[in-house]
C-alpha positions in Angstrom: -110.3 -27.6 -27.3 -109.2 -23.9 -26.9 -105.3 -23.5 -27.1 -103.3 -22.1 -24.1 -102.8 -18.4 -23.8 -98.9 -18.1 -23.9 -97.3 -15.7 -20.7 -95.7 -12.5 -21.7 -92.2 -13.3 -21.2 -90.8 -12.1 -17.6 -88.1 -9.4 -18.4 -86.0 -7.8 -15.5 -87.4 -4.2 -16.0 -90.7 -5.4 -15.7 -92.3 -3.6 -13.0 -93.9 -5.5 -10.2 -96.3 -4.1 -7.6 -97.6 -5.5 -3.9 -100.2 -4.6 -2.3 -100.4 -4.8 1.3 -101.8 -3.3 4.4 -99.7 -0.8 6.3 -99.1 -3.5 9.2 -97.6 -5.7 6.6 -95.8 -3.2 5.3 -94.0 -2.7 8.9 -93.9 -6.4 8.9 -92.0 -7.1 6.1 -89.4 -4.1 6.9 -89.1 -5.3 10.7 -88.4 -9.0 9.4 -87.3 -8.9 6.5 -88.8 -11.6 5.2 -91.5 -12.1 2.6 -94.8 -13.9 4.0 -96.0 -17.3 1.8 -99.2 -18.8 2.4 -98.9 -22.5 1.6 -101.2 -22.7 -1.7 -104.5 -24.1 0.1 -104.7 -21.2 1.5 -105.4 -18.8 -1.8 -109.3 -18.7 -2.2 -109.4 -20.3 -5.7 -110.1 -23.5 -5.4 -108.3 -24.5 -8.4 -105.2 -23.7 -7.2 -102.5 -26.1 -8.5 -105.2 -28.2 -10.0 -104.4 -30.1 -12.9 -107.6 -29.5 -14.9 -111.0 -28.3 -14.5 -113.2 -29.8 -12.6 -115.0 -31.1 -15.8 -111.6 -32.7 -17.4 -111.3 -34.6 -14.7 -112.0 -37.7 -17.1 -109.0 -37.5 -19.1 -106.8 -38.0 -15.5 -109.5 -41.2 -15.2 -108.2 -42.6 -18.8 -104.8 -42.0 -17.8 -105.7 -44.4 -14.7 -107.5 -46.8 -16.9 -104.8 -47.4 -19.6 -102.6 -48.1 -17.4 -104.5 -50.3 -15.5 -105.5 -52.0 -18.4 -101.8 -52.6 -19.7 -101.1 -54.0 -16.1 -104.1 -56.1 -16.5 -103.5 -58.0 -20.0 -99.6 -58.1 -18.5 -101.6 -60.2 -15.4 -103.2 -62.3 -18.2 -100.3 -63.2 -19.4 -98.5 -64.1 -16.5 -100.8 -66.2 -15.7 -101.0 -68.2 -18.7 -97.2 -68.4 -18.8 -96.3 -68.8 -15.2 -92.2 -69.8 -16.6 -92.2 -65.6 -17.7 -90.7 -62.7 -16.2 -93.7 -60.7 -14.5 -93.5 -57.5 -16.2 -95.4 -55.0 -18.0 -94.9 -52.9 -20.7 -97.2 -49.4 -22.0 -97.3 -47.7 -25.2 -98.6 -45.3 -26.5 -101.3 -44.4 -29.5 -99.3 -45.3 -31.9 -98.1 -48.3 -30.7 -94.4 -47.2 -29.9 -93.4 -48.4 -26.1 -92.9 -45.8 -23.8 -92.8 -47.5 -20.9 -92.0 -50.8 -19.1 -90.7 -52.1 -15.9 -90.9 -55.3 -13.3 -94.1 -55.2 -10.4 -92.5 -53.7 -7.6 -92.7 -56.2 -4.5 -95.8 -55.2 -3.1 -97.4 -55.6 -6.8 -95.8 -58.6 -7.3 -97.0 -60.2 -4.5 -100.6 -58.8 -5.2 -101.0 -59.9 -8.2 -99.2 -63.7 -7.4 -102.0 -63.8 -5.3 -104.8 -62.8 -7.7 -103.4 -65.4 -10.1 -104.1 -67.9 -7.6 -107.6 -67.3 -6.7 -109.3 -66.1 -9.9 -107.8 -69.2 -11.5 -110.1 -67.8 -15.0 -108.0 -65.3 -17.1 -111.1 -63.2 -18.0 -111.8 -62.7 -14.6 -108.5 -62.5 -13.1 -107.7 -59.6 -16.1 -111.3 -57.8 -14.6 -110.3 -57.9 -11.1 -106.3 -56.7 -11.6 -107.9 -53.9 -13.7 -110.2 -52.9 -10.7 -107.4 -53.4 -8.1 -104.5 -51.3 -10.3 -106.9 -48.6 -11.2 -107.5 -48.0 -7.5 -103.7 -48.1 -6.4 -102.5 -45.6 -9.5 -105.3 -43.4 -8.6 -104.6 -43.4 -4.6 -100.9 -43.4 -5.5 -101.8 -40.3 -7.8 -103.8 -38.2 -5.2 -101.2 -38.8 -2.4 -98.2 -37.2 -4.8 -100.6 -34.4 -5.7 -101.5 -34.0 -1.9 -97.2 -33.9 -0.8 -97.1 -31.5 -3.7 -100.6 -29.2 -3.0 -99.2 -29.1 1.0 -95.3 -28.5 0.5 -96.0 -25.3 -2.1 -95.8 -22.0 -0.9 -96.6 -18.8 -2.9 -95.9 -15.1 -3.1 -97.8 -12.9 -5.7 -96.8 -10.4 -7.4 -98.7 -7.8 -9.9 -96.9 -6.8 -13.2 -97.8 -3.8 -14.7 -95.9 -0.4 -15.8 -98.2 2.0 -13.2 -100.2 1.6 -9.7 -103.8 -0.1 -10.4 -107.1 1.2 -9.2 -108.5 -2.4 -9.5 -105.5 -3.8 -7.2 -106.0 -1.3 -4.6 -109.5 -2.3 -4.3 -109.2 -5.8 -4.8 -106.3 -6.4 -2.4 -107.1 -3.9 0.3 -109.1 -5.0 3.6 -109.2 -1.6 4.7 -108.3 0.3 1.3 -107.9 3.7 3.6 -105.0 2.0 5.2 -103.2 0.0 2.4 -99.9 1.2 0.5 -98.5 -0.6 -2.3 -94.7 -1.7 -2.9 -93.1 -1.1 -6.5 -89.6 -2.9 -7.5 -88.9 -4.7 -10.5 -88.6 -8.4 -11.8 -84.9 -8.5 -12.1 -84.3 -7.1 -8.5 -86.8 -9.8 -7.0 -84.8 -12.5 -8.9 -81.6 -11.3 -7.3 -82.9 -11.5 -3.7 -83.0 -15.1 -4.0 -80.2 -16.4 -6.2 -79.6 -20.0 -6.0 -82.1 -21.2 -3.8 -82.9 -24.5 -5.3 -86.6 -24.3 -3.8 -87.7 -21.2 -5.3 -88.8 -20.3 -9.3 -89.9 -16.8 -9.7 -92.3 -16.6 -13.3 -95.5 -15.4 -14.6 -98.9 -16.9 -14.3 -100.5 -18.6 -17.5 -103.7 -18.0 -18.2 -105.7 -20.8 -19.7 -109.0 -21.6 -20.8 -108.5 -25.6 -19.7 -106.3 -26.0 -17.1 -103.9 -29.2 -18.1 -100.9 -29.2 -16.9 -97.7 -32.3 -17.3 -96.0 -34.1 -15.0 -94.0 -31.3 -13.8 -94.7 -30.5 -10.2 -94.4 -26.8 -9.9 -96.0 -25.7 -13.6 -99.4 -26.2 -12.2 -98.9 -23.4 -9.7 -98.1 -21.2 -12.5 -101.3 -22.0 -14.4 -104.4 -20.2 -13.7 -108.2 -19.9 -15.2 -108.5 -16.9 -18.0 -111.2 -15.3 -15.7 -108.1 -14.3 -13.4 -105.8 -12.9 -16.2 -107.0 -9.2 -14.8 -104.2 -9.9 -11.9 -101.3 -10.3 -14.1 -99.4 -12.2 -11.5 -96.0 -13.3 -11.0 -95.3 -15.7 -8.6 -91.8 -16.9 -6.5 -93.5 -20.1 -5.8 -91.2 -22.5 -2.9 -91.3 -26.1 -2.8 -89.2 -28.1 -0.2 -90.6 -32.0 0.0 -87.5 -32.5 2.6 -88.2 -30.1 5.4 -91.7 -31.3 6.2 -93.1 -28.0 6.3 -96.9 -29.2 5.7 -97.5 -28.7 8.9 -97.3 -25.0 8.6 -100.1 -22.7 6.7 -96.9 -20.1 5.8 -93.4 -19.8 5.9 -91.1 -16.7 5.8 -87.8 -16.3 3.1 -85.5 -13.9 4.7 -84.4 -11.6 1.8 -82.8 -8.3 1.4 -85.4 -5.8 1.7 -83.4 -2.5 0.8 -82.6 -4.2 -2.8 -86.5 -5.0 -3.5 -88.2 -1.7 -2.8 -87.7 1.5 -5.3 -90.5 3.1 -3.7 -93.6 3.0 -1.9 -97.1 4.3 -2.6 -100.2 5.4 -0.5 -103.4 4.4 -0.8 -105.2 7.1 -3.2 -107.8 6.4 -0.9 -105.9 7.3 2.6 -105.6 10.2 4.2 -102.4 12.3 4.2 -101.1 11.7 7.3 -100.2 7.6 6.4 -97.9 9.4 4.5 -95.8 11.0 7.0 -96.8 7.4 8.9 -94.7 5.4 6.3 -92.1 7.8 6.1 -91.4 7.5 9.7 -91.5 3.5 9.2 -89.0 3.4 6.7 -87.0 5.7 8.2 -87.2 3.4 11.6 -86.0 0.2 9.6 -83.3 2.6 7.2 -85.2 2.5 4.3 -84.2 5.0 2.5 -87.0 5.1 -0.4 -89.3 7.5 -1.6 -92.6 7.3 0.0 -95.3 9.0 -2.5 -98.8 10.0 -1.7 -100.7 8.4 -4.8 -102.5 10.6 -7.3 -104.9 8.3 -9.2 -107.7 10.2 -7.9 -106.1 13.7 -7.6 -108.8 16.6 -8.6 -107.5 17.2 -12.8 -108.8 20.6 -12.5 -107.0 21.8 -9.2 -104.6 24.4 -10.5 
């Protein structure tokens, strides 16, 4: 199995782009507030997945050893009735790394069970069948609260404008511009909210992520590395906020824009357009015309 690329490290003067249409551009000065899509939105559709599509039979072992410990704990149980009902897991090596009593509902599940499949081999078959079903419903509904309370907002990370991003980011490329600031001044705009982790993407090969809730929405397939994204990625289980396909974080715009650039593509006058828009909302940044494709041998 290929090993995981490692993230360049997210340094403060790192410079971060955003690419945007000139509408959201007056958007996000009227508001003041940054725009984030809740992650089903994004058109990959491994998006916070937890492995590719063809790994998905390493989650299935996870479901079937510990179905299987809760099984043999059921045969046991069974065979001596005077015992606690608990189970226990371990791991390769034989080292426990886990154990605990049934929970209620299990409890009276599997008391049940004992009763009607009165022959251990068969009552160990069926308790496999009926624990690999809950941990694998239990484990789709946490992945579901987490995959509909995420919300994203992307960033590119790169010393100079990009032809590629201008293209790739631009519905109407004649009217996009393109916001420049840095990764320390992004971080400062939202100091101490407990919801929101500003870091680079990490590009992998196989996507496998842990048990951690938010690291999958920092992993991405190598075949997107070209973006070079960092994300502020907000996760609030509490406000029940699923129901929305966005939310807004008010920030402090003046202290996360150094400059604004024009579409190489536009024509001049969206210059003197943006200027007037920042001067509207008393921003008072330089608003440059962008020269990617200015003629080399105009003198």
């Amino acid at each position: 199995m290929d090993a995981p690329e490692v993230e360049k490290p997210l340094k403060p003067s790192d410079h971060l782009w955003r690419y945007m249409s000139f509408a959201k551009l007056v958007s996000l000065l009227s508001t003041a507030t940054l725009y984030l899509p809740r992650s089903d939105q994004f058109d990959d559709p491994f998006e916070g997945a937890l492995c590719r599509g063809d790994q998905t039979h390493e989650l299935l072992e996870c479901y079937s050893h510990v179905a299987s410990i809760r099984a043999q704990a059921a045969r046991c149980a069974a065979q001596n009735p005077d015992r606690p009902l608990f189970y226990k897991l371990y791991d390769d090596s034989g080292k426990e790394v886990h154990s605990g009593e049934w929970n209620a509902i299990e409890k009276s599940t599997l008391l049940r069970l004992i009763s009607e499949y009165p022959d251990p081999d068969e009552l160990e078959k069926v308790v496999f069948q009926t624990e690999f079903e809950r941990e694998k419903q239990r484990f789709l509904k946490l992945m579901e609260k987490q995959y509909f309370n995420t919300y994203i907002y992307c960033w590119h990370r790169f010393e100079k404008e990009s032809e590629a991003m201008w293209k790739l980011y631009s519905t109407n490329i004649q009217e996009c511009v393109a916001i420049q600031t840095t990764a320390g001044q992004v971080m400062s705009v939202i100091p101490g909210n407990p919801h929101c982790l500003i870091r680079p993407v990490r590009y992998e090969h196989n996507i496998i992520c842990g048990d951690d809730p938010v690291d999958r929405f920092f992993s991405k397939r190598t075949a997107f590395d070209y973006e070079n994204e960092v994300r502020i990625v907000h996760q609030a289980f509490d406000d029940n906020t699923n129901s929305h396909k966005s939310i807004s974080l008010a920030v402090d715009v003046s202290k996360i824009i150094n400059k604004i650039a024009v579409s190489p593509f536009a024509k001049t006058w969206l210059v003197d357009v943006v200027k007037d828009a920042c001067m509207k909302y008393g921003m008072n940044v330089p608003v440059e015309h962008s020269i990617l494709f200015s003629n080399p041998f105009k003198y």
